[in-house]
Structure formats: structure tokens, C-alpha cells
mmCIF file of the C-alpha atoms, coordinates in Angstrom:
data_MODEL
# 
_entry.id   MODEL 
# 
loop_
_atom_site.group_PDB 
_atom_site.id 
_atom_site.type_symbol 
_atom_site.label_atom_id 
_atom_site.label_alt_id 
_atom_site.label_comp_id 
_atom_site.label_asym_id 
_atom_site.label_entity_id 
_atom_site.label_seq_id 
_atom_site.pdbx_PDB_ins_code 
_atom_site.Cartn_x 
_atom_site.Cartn_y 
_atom_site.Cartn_z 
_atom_site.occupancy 
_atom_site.B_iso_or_equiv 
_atom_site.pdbx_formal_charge 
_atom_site.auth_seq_id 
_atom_site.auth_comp_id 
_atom_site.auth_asym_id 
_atom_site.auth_atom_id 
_atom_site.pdbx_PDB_model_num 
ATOM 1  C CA . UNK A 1 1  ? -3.379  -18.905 13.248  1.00 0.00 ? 1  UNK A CA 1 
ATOM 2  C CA . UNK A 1 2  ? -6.727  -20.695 13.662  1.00 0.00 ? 2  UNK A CA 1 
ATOM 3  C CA . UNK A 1 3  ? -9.534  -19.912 15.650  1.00 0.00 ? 3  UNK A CA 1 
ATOM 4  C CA . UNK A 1 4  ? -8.598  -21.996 19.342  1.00 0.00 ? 4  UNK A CA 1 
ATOM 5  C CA . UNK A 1 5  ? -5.147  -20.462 18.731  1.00 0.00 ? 5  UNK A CA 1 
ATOM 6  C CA . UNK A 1 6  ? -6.567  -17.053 17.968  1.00 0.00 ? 6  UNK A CA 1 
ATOM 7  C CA . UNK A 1 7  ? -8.700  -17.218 20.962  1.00 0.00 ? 7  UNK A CA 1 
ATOM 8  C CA . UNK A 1 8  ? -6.146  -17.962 23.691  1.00 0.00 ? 8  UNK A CA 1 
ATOM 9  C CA . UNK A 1 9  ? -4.013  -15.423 22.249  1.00 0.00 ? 9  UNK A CA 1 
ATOM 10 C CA . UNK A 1 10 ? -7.034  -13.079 23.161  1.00 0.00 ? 10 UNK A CA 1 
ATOM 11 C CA . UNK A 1 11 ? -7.674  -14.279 26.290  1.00 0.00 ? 11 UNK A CA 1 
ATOM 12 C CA . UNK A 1 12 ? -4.151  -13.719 27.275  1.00 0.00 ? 12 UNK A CA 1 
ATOM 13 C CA . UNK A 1 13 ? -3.838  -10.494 26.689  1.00 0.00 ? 13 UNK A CA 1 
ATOM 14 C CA . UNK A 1 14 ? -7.248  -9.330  28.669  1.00 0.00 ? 14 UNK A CA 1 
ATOM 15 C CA . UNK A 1 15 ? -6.594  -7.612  32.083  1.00 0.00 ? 15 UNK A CA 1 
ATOM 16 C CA . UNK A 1 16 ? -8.046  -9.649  34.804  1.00 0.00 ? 16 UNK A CA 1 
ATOM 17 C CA . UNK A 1 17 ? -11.447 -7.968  35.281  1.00 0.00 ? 17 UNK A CA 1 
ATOM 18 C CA . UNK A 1 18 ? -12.237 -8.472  31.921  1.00 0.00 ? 18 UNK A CA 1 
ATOM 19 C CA . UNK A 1 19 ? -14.477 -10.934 30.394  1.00 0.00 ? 19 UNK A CA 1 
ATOM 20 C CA . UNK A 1 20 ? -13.634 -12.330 26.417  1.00 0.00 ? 20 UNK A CA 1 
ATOM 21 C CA . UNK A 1 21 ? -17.871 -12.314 25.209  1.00 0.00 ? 21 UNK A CA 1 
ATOM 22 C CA . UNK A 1 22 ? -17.032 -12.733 21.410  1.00 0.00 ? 22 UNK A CA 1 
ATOM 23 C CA . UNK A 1 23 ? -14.112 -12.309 18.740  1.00 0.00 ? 23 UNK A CA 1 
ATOM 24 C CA . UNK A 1 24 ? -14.473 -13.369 15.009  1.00 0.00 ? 24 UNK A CA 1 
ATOM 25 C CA . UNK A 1 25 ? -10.837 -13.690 12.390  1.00 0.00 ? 25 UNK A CA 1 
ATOM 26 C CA . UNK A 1 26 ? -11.316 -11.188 9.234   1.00 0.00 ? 26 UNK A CA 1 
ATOM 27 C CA . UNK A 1 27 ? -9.768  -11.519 6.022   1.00 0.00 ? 27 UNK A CA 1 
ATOM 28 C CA . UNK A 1 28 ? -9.087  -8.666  4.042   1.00 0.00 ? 28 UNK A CA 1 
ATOM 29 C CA . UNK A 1 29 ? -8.780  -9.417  -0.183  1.00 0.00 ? 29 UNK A CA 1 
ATOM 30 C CA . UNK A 1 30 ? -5.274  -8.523  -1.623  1.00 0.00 ? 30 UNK A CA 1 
ATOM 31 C CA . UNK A 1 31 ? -5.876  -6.124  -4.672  1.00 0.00 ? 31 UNK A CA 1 
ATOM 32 C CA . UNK A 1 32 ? -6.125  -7.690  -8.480  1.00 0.00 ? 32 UNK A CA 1 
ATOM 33 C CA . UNK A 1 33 ? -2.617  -6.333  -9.433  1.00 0.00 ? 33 UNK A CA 1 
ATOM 34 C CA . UNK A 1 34 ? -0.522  -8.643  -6.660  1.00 0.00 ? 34 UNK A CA 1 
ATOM 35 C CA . UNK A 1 35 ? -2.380  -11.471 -8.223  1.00 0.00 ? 35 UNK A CA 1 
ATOM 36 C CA . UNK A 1 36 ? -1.684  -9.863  -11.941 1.00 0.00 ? 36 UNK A CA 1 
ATOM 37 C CA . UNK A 1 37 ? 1.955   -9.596  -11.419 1.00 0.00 ? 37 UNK A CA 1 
ATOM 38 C CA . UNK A 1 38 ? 3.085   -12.359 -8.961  1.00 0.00 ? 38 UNK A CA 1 
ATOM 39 C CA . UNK A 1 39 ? 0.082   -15.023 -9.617  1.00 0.00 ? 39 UNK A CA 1 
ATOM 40 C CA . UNK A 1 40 ? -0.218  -17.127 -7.009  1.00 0.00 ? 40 UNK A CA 1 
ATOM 41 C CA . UNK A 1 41 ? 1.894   -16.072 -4.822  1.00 0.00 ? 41 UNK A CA 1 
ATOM 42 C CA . UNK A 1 42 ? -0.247  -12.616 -4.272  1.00 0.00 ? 42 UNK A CA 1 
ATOM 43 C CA . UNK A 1 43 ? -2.146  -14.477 -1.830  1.00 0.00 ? 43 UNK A CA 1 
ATOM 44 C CA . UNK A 1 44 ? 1.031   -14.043 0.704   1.00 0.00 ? 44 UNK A CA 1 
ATOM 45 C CA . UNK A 1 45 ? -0.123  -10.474 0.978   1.00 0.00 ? 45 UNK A CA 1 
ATOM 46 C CA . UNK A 1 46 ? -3.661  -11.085 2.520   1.00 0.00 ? 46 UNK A CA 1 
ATOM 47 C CA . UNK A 1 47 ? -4.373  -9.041  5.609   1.00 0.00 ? 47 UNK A CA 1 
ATOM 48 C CA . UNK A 1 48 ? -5.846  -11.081 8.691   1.00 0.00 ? 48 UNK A CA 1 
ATOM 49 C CA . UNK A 1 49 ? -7.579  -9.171  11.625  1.00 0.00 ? 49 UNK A CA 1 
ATOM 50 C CA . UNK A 1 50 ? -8.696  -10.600 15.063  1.00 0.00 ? 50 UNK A CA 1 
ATOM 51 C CA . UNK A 1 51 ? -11.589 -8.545  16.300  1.00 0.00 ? 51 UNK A CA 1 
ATOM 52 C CA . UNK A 1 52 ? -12.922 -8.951  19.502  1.00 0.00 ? 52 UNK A CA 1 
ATOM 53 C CA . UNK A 1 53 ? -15.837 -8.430  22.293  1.00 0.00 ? 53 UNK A CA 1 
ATOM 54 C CA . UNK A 1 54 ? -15.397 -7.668  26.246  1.00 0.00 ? 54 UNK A CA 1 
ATOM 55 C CA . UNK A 1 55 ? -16.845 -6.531  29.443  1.00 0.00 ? 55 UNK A CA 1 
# 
């Protein structure tokens, strides 16, 4: 999901009286051993999180 994606997906889920001020996309690392035993394919375990900001 990118960020204008990420955003209305935000913004749709706000009650009306709300008001979206900020929201930044985390990614969490995936630990050494996933990349140790499956290579490149550990990075299908990352962890994303949508954070966000409202009044």
C-alpha cells in the first residue's frame, strides 16, 4: 500500500467529527534468522504499520 492509498484508507475510517492532522507508514525489520534460513524471501515477513494523528 503506498502513501495516497494509505491515506484514504485513513480517512475512511474517521468518524465524521474527526479531522486526519498527520499519519506516517512504519516498517518494522524481520529478524536475521528469516533472512538466514529462507534468503530472500525473509523479506515477505516485514511488518508494516500505519500510524496516525486526529482531532
Amino acid at each position: 500500500m503506498n502513501k495516497e492509498e494509505a491515506k484514504r484508507y485513513i480517512e475512511e475510517r474517521l468518524s465524521n467529527s474527526d479531522k486526519l492532522v498527520g499519519y506516517f507508514i512504519a516498517q518494522g525489520p524481520f529478524p536475521i534468522w528469516w533472512f538466514l534460513l529462507l534468503g530472500p524471501f525473509g523479506a515477505l515477513f516485514l511488518k508494516t504499520y500505519y500510524y496516525s494523528s486526529n482531532q
